[in-house]
N, C-alpha and C positions, 0 to 999 in steps of 0.2 A: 796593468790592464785597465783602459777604460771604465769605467762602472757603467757608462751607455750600454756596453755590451751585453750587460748583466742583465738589463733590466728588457730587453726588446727579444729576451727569449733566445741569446745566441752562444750557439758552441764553440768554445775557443781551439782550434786543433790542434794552431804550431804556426810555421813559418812559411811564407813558400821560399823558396830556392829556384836562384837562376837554374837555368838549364842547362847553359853552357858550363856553367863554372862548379855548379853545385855549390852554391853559395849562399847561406842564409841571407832574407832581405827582410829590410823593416815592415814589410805588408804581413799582416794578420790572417792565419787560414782561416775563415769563418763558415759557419754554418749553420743553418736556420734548425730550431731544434724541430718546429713540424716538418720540414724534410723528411726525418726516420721516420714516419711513419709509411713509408715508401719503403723501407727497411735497408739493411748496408749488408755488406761484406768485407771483411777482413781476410785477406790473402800474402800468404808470405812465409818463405821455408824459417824454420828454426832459426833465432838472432837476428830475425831481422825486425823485432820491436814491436809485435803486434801485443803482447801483452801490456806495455807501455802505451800503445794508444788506443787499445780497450779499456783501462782505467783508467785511462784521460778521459776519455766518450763517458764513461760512466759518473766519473766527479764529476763534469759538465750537467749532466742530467738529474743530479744530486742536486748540486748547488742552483738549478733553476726548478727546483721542487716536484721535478719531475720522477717518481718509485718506479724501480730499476728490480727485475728478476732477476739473476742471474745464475747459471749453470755453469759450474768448474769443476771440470771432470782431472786438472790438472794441481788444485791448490793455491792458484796464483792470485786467485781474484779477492781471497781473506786479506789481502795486501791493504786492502781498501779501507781497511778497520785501525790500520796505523798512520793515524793523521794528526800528527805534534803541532797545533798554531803557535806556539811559541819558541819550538826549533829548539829546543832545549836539550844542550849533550844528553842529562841524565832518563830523557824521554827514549832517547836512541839505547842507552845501554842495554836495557835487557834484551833487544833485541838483535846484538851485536855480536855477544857474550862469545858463539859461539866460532862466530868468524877470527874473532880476537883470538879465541884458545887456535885454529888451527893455524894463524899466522906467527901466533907466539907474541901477540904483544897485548899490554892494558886494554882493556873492556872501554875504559874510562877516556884513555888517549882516543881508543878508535872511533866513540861515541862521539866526541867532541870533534874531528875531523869528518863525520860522518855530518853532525848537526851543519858546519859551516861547508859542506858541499855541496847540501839539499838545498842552505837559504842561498849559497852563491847561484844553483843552478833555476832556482824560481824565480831569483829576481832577470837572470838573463833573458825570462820570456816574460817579461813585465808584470809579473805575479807578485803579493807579497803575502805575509802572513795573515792578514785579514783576511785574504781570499781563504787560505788552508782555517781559518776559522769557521767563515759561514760554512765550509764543506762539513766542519765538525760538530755543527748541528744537527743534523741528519745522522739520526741512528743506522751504522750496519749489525747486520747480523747474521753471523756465519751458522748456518745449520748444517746437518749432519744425519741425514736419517740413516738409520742401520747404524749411528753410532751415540754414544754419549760423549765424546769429545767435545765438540760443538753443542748447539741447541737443540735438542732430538727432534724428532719428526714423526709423529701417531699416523704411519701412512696404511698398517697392516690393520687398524683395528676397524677398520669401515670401507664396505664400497660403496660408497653415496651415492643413493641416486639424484643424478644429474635436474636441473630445475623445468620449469616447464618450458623454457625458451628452446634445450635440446629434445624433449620428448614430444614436442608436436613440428617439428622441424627431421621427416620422415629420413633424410639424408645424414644430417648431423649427429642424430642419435644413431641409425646403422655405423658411421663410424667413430665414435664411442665409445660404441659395444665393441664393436671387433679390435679396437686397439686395446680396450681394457684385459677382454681374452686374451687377446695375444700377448700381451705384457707377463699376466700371471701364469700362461704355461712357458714363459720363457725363464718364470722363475724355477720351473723342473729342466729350464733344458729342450723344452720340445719346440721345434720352428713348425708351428700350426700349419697348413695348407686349408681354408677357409671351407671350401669345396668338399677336400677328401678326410679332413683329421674329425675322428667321432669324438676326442677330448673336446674340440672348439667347438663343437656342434650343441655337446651335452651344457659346456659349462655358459655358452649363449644365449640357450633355452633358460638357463636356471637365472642368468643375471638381468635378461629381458623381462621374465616373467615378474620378479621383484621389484625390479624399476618400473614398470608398467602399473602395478603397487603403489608406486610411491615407497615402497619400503624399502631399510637401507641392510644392507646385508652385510657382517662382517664375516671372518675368515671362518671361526667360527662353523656360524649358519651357513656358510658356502661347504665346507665339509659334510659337513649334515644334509646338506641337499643332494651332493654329488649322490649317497648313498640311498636316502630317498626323496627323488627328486619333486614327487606331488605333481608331476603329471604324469600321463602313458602312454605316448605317443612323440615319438621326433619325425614330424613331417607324418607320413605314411605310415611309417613300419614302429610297430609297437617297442617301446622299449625294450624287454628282455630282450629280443633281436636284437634291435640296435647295438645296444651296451650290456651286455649283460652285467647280474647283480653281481658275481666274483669279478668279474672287471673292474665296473664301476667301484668297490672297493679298492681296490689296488692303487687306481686311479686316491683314493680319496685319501690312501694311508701316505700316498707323495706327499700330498700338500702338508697331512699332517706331521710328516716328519720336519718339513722346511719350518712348521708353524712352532713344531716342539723342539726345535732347535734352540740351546743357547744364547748363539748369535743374532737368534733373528728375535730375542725381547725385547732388545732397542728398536726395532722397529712399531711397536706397540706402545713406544714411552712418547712423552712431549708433546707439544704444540700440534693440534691439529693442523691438516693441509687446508689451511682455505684463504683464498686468494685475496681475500676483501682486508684478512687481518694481517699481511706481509708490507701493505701500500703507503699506510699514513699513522703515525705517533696519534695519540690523545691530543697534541697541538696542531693534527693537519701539515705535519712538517713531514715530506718524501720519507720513506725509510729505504734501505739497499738490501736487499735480502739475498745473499750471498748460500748458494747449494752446494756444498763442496761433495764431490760425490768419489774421490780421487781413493778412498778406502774400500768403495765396491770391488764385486767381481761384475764381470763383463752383463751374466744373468742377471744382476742386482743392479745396475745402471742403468738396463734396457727399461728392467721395469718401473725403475724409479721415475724416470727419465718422461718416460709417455705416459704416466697418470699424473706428473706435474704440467705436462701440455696438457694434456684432455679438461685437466683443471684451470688452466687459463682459458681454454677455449668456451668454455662455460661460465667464467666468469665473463669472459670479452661479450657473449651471446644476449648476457644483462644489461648493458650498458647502453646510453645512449648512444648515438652517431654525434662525432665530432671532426672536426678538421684540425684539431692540435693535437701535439705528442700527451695525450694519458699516462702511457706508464710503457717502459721499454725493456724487453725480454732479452740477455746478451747470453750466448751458448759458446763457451771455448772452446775447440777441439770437435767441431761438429761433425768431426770425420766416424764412420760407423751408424752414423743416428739417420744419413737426410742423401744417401749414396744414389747413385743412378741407373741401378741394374737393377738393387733386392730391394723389397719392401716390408724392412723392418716394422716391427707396432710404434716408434715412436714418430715416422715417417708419413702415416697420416692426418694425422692432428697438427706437425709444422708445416704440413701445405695448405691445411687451413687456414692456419695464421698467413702464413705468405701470402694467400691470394683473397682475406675477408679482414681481417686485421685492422686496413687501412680505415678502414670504415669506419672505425670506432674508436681509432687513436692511439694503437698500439704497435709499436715499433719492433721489429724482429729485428737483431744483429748477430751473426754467423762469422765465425774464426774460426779458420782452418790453413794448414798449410800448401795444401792443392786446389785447384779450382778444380779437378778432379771427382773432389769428393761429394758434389753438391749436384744434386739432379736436376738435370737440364729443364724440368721445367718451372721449377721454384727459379731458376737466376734469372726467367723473364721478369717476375713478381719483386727483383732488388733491384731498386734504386741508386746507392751510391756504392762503388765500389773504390775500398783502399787496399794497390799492390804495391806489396815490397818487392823484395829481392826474390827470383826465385831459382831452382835452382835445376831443373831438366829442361831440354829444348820444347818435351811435350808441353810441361806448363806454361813455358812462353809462349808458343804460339797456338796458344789456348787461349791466351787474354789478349793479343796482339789486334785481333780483330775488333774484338769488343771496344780497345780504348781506339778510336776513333776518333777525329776530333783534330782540335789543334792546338798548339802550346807556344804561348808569345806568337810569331809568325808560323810558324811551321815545324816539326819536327817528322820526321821519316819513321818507317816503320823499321831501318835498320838500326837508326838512332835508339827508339822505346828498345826495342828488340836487346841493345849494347845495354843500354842503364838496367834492363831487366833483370838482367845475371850479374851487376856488378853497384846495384845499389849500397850506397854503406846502412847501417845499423840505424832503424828510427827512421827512413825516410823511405814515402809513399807517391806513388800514383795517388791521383782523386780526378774521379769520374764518376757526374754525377747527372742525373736527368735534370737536375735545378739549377744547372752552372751550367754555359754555354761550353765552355772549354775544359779541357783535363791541363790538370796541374799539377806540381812536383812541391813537395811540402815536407818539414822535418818537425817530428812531433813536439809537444810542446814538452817540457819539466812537468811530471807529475808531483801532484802537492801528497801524496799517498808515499810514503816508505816503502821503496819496492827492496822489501824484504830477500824474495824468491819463494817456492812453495813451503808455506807452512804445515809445520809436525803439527802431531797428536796434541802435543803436551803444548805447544803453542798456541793453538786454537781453543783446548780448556782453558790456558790463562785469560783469551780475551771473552771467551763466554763467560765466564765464572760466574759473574754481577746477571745476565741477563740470565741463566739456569736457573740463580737463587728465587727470580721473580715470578718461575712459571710457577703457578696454582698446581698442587697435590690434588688430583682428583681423585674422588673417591671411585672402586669399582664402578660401572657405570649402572642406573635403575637397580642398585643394589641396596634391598631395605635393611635396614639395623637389626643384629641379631641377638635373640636373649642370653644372656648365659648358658652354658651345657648346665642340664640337670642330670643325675644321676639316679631321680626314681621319675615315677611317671605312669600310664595306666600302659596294659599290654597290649589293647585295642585303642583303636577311634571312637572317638563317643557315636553314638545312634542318632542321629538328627531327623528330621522329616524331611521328604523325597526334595520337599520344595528348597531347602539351604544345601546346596552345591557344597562339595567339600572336594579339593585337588590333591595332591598330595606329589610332594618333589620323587624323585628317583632315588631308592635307596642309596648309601654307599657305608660300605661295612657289612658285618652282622649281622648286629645289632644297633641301628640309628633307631637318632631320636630326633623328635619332632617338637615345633611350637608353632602354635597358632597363629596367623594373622586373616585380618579380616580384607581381603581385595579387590579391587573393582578397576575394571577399564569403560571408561566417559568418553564422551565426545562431545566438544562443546563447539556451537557453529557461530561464527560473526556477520555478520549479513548489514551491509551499506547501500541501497541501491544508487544512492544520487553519488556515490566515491566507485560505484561498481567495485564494491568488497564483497567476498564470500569465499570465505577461509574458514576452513576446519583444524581443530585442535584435537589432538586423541593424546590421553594421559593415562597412567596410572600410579592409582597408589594404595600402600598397603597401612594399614594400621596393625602396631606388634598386641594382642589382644591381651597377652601378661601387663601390659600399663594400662591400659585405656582402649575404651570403644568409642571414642572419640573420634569422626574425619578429619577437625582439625590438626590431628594430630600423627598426621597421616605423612607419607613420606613415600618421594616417587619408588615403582617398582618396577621390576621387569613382566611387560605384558603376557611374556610367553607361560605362564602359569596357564592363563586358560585353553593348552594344549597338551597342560599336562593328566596324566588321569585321576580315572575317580574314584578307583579301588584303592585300600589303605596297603601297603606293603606288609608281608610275614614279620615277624620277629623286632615289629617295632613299639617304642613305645611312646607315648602321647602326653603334652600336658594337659592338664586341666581346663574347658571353655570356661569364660567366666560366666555368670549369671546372663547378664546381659546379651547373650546368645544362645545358652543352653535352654533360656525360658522362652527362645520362639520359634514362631511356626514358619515363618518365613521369612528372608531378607528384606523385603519392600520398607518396614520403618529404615533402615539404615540404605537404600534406595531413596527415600524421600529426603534423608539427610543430607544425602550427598549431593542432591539435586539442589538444593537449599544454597548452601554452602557454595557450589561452583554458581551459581545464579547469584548470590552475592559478592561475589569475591574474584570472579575471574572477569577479566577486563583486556581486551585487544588494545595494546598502546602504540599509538601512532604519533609524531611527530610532525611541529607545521610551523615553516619561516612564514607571519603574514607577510613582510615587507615585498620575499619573493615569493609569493602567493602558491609556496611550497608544500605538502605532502609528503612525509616517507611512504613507502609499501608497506603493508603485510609480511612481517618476518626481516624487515631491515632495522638493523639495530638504530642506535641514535650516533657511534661512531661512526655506521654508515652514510646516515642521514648527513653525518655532518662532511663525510666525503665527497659527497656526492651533491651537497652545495657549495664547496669548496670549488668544484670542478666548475659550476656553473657559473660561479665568481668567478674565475680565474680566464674565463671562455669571455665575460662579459671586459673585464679589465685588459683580457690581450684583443679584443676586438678594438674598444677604444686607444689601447696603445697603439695599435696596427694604423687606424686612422689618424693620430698623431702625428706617429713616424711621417707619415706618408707627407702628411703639411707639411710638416717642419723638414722634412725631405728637399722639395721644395724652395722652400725659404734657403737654406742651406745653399741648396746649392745657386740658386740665385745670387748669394752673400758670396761664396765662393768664386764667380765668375767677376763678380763686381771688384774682388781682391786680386784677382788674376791679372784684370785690365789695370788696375790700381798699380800692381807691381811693375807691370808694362811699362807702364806711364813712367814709373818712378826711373827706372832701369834708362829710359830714353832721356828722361829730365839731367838723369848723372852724369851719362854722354855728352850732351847739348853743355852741362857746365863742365867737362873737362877740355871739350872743344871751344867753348869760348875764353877759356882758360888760360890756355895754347895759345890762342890768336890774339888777347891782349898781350901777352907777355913778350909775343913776336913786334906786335904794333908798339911796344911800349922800349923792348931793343932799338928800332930801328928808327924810333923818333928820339932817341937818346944817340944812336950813332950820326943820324943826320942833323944832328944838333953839334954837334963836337967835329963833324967833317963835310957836310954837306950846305946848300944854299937855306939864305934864310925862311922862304916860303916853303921850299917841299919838308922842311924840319915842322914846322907849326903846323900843316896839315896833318903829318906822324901823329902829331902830341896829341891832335884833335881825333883823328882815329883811334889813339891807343885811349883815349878818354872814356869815348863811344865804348868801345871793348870793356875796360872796367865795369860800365855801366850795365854792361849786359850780361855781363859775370853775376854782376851783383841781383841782374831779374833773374839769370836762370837757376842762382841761389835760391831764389825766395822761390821760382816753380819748383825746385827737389822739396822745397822745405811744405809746400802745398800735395803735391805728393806724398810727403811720406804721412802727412798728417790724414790723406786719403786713404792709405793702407793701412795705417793703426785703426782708423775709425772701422776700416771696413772688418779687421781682425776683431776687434772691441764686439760689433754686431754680432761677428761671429760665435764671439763666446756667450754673448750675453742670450742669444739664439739659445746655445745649447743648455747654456743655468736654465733658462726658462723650459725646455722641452724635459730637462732633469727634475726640475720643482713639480711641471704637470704630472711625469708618469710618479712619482713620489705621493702627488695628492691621489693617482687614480691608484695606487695599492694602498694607502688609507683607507678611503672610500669602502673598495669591496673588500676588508680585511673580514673574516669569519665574525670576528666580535664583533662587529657592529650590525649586526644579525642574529635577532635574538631568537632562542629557538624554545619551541612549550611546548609539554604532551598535552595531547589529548586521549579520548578512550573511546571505545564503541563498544556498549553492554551486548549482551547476548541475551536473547528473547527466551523465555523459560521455555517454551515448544522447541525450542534450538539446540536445548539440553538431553544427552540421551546415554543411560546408563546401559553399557552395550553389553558388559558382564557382571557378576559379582557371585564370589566363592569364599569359606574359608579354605585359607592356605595354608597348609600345612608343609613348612617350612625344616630342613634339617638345619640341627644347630652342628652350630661349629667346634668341635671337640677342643 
C-alpha cells in the first residue's frame, strides 16, 4: 500500500474487478474517509463477506485515528482485538487450539500454516506487517454489559440526565425521554403504546421531572419514585386514578425483581457508559470500543442497545460542527433495531443519527442481510451502499432500482440483476453519492485474525489486562463507617431545637447508630468576560468518633436531608463528643465550612495559548485534550486537502508530459526500426548491384545505403533523447511525490498534540457565592 494513502485520510477497500470476467485488477477501491459521514450500508445474505469488509471499514478508521463504536449483537467484531504485526505461528496458536483439536491435527502445525496464509493473503493486497502494526496501536476493547466476560458496563446504576444541549432542544429531549421509557419497560417485556400505556406515562412523569432537576436518578431512586412519585397529578386526573397505590406497587416490585436478580449485578459492575471516555487513549491515539451484546436476551439488547444511541446522540449534541469523519458508529445485524413497519425505543435515536449526525462528523454504518430490514426513510439519509450477494427475487429487486448508474460502459439491469444472485464470497456492489459510477470490488485481506465469533472464555482472556486496570470504586457518596459498638446510650442525646439531628431507617431490632456531622454546600463560579456560571452542590460527612474537623470530611450521600427527625425505638446511640454536645447551634461549624470551601475549592479550567483555547466547565483535561486534537487534526487535514489539490495538479501535469514523452519515444522506435529496414534493403541492393549490376547505379546504392546508416544512426540518438525525456519526466514524478510526502510529514509535526502546551488555570468563588444549604447530625447505622 502506498503510504500516500495513509496520509490523505483514505480507506482502502479491496480491488475492483472486471465486470465481465470477475477478475481482480491492479486499481485500488478507495474511499474518502469524510464520505461516511453521509453514512453506508452493508447488504448481503449470509457468506457473502460482510463481516470481512466491516472489519476492514473499521481497521481503515482505526489506523487513520479515526474512534470507532461498534455494536455486535453476533460476536464477530471482538475479531478486531487479534492483530499479530509480526505474523508469528506462536501468536496464532492459542487461538487455533480448538480448530486443531476438531481437525485432529498439532495446534502448532495449524498456527504456523495459519501465520503463512494471513502474511501470504495481506501482502496479495499490497499490505505488509507495518501496516497490521500501526493498526495495533489503537487500543480495542471488547465490553460486555450484563456480563463480566468482557469489560463490564455500569449501565443499571444511573439515568443520567442528559446535558443541556438536550434539555433545551424541546424535540430532542421529548425523544430521549420516550426511548429511554421505552427501553426500560421493555426490560419487563411491556411494548409501551406512548398514548395508551399508564406504565409510560407514570415512569415519563417521574424521569422528566428529575431531568428537569438536573438530577440523576438511578434504578434505585426510580423504584422509589414509581411508589411515591412526589407529584399528584398526570395531566388532569389525580394520581390515585390514574395509577393507583396497589398498582403502582406491582408495577414497582417488576423492576425490583429484574434489579434483585443475580443476573443483572453485572450490569451495575464496570466502566461507566460515557461516550467521551470510549474515543481516545491518554495519547490521543483512536480507541475501538467493541459492544458485544451476542449473550443478551432479546429484552436485554433492546434496552442496551437504545440507551448507548441516546448516549451518542448526546454526546454528538456537544460537539462542534465539522465536515470530517469524528468518530464512526458500525451496528452488525441491524435487523430488529431500525425495521419499517414498528417502532422500536432504539429506532428513534438512529434516525437521529441518520439525519443530524452529518453535521458533526459522525459516521453511521448498518449491516444487515436484507435491505428489507431498514426503514424507508433512514436509506434516503445513506450514502454509500455495499451489496453482495443476495439471495430472494424481493431483495433483488429492492436494490435493482437504487443501483442506477453505470459501470465501465454499460451494464443492464438484467446483467446487475444475474451477478446479484450469483456474486462469489467477498465481492460487492459500491454505490456511492461521492463516485460517479457503481463499481464491482473484492474486499481487501483483513490484517485482524478472523477468528469467527468469540466465546465467553475467549473474550476474558483478551480482557484480562484491561479489567485488571478498571479502579474498584468505592459504594458511591458512601461515608466510612465506625466500627459496630456493642454498648452505647438507649436514646439520642437531647440537643437544642436549633442542631437538626436525621437519623437513617432502622434495620433490625435493635440497631445501632454513630454520629456524623453533615452538610449539603453549594458553591457558585461566576466569570462574566468567559460567560461562566456553574454551580457545584456537594456533600460531606464528618465521622464525629475521630474528629470535628471539615477537613476531614469525606463525600456523602445527600439524601440524609430527607431523612427523619425522630430517633427510632430500641435503639442505641454513641456518645457526641464535646465539640457538639456544648453547643447551641450549628452556625460555628457553618462558618467553617464556609471557610474551608472558600479557600479550597477552585473551578479548574484548561487553556492552549498558542490556540487561543479554553475547556468548558466540567470538561476534563482528557477531554480538553480531545477536543484539540480534533481541532488539530481539522487544521492539518485542511492544509493537506490544499496540498493534495497543488500537487494534484503538478502531478498530473508531469503525468501528461510523460504520456507525450512515451508517445514520442514509442514513435522514435518505429522511425529507427524503419530506418533500419531500409538501410539494410539500401545496403543489400548496393552490394548486389555491385557484384551484378552497371557501375553507376551500384555507387548511387552504396550512396543511399550510406545516407540510410546515417539516419539509423540520428533516429538512434532521437530514441535515445526520448527515453532520457521519459526518465526525466518519471524522475519529476517521483521527486513530485517525495516532496508532497516530506510536506504532509512536516504538516503532522507541526500540529502534533505535544507541541501544544496546555496549563490550568482556576476561577475562585466569591464568598457571597458560598451557601450552606443544609447541616444535621447524622445519625448513621453501623454495620454489624
Amino acid at each position: 500500500m502506498p503510504s500516500l494513502f495513509e496520509k490523505l485520510g483514505i480507506f482502502y477497500m479491496g480491488k475492483e474487478l472486471n465486470p465481465d470476467t470477475l477478475e481482480p485488477t491492479e486499481n485500488p477501491t478507495l474511499l474518502k474517509a469524510k464520505d461516511f459521514t453521509t453514512h453506508a450500508a452493508i447488504i448481503g445474505m449470509t457468506g457473502s463477506g460482510k463481516t470481512g469488509l466491516g472489519i476492514g471499514l473499521l481497521e481503515e478508521a482505526a489506523i487513520d485515528n479515526i474512534p470507532v463504536i461498534a455494536i455486535d449483537p453476533k460476536g464477530d467484531l471482538g475479531n478486531l482485538a487479534l492483530t499479530f504485526p509480526d505474523l508469528a505461528p506462536e501468536d496464532f496458536e492459542p487461538w487455533v487450539a480448538e480448530e486443531a483439536r476438531r481437525k485432529g491435527i498439532d495446534a502448532k502445525t495449524l498456527a504456523k500454516e495459519k501465520a503463512a496464509f494471513w502474511q501470504k493473503g495481506i501482502e496479495s493486497f499490497g499490505q505488509d506487517k507495518a501496516r497490521i502494526a500501526r493498526l495495533a496501536e489503537h487500543e480495542v476493547t471488547i465490553y460486555t454489559p450484563g456480563s463480566t466476560a468482557g469489560v463490564p458496563v455500569n449501565v443499571l446504576g444511573s439515568l443520567e440526565a442528559p446535558g443541556e444541549e438536550v434539555l433545551q432542544d424541546a424535540d430532542l429531549f421529548a425523544q430521549t425521554l420516550g426511548s429511554t421509557v421505552a427501553s426500560l419497560l421493555a426490560l419487563l417485556g411491556i411494548e409501551a403504546d406512548p398514548l395508551e400505556s399508564r406504565e409510560y406515562a407514570l415512569i415519563a412523569q417521574i424521569i422528566k421531572q428529575a431531568w428537569l432537576k438536573g438530577e440523576t436518578l438511578d434504578m434505585g431512586g426510580l423504584i422509589a419514585k414509581i411508589i411515591t412519585p412526589g407529584f399528584e397529578r398526570i395531566g388532569v386526573l389525580p394520581l390515585s386514578a390514574f395509577y393507583p397505590d396497589s398498582e403502582r406497587f406491582k408495577l414497582a416490585a417488576r423492576f425490583n425483581n429484574v434489579l434483585a436478580s443475580p443476573s443483572f449485578s453485572a450490569w451495575l459492575e464496570g466502566e461507566p457508559l460515557q461516550i467521551e471516555r470510549l474515543l481516545y487513549d491518554a495519547d490521543q491515539k483512536a480507541k475501538v470500543a467493541v459492544f458485544n451484546i451476542a449473550h443478551l436476551g432479546d429484552e436485554e439488547r433492546m434496552f442496551f442497545v437504545t440507551l448507548l444511541l441516546n448516549r451518542v446522540v448526546g454526546w454528538m449534541r456537544r460537539q462542534s460542527g465539522t465536515g470530517r469523519l469524528r468518530a464512526l458508529l458500525y451496528m452488525d445485524e441491524i435487523y430488529g433495531y431500525f425495521p419499517p413497519s414498528k417502532n422500536p425505543p432504539s429506532k428513534e435515536p438512529m434516525m437521529i443519527l441518520l439525519k443530524q449526525a452529518r453535521a458533526f462528523g459522525v459516521g453511521v454504518v448498518l449491516s444487515t442481510q436484507n435491505p428489507v430490514d431498514l426503514d424507508y426513510k433512514g436509506l434516503s439519509n445513506i450514502g454509500t451502499w455495499f451489496i453482495g450477494r443476495l439471495q430472494t427475487r424481493q431483495d433483488i429487486e429492492k436494490v435493482i432500482e437504487g443501483l442506477s448508474g453505470k459501470l465501465g460502459n454499460a451494464m443492464s439491469k438484467e446483467r446487475i440483476s444475474s451477478l446479484l444472485a450469483s456474486l462469489p464470497g467477498r465481492t460487492f456492489f459500491l454505490k456511492s453519492a461521492h463516485r460517479p459510477d457503481i463499481s464491482l470490488f473484492t474486499t481487501r485481506w483483513v490484517l485482524s485474525y478472523l477468528k469467527g465469533p468469540l466465546g465467553r472464555d475467549e473474550i476474558a482472556r483478551l480482557s484480562q489486562a484491561k479489567k485488571a486496570l478498571i479502579p474498584q470504586a468505592d459504594a458511591p457518596n458512601k461515608a466510612p463507617q465506625t466500627a459496630p459498638t456493642s454498648s452505647g446510650q438507649p436514646s439520642a442525646p437531647l440537643l437544642p431545637k436549633a442542631v437538626i439531628q436525621r437519623f437513617d431507617l432502622p434495620a433490625g431490632d435493635a440497631p445501632t447508630y454513630a454520629p456524623y456531622l453533615a452538610a449539603v454546600a453549594t458553591v457558585r463560579y461566576f466569570n462574566a468576560s468567559r460567560g461562566i456560571d456553574e454551580s457545584e452542590t456537594l456533600c460531606l460527612a464528618v465521622d464525629l468518633a475521630q474528629t470535628c474537623d471539615w477537613q476531614e470530611g469525606e463525600e456523602a450521600d445527600a439524601t440524609f436531608t430527607r431523612l427523619p427527625k425522630n430517633p427510632p425505638q430500641n435503639g442505641r446511640f454513641a456518645s457526641l463528643p464535646e465539640c457538639i454536645s456544648q453547643l447551641k447551634s450549628l452556625k460555628p461549624f457553618q462558618k467553617e465550612l464556609n471557610d474551608l470551601l472558600y479557600a479550597t475549592k477552585r473551578l479548574t479550567l484548561y487553556r492552549c495559548k498558542p490556540l487561543k483555547a479554553e475547556s468548558f466547565p466540567g470538561e476534563s483535561e482528557e477531554a480538553f485534550k480531545a477536543r484539540l486534537a480534533e481541532i488539530l487534526e481539522e487544521k492539518r487535514a485542511e492544509e493537506a486537502d490544499k496540498l493534495a489539490e497543488r500537487y494534484e495538479k503538478r502531478l498530473r501535469t508531469l503525468h501528461e508530459r510523460l504520456q507525450r514523452a512515451q508517445e514520442r519515444l514509442e514513435k522514435e522506435k518505429e522511425d529507427v526500426t524503419s530506418a533500419t529496414t531500409g538501410s539494410l534493403i539500401d545496403a543489400g541492393l548496393a552490394v548486389f548491384g555491385a557484384l551484378f549490376g552497371g557501375r553507376g547505379s551500384s555507387a548511387a546504392k552504396v550512396g543511399r545505403a550510406i545516407r540510410g546508416g546515417s539516419k539509423v544512426l540520428k533516429e538512434k540518438n532521437d530514441v535515445e533523447r526520448a527515453e532520457a525525456r521519459v526518465a526525466d519526466a518519471q524522475n519529476r514524478i517521483e521527486e513530485t511525490r517525495m516532496e508532497l510526502e516530506e510536506k504532509l510529514d512536516t504538516l503532522e509535526e507541526k500540529y502534533r498534540l505535544e507541541n501544544y502546551p496546555i496549563t490550568p488555570f482556576f476561577i475562585k468563588p466569591r464568598r457571597s457565592d458560598i451557601t450552606i444549604e443544609d447541616m444535621a447530625i447524622w445519625w448513621r447505622l453501623e454495620e454489624a
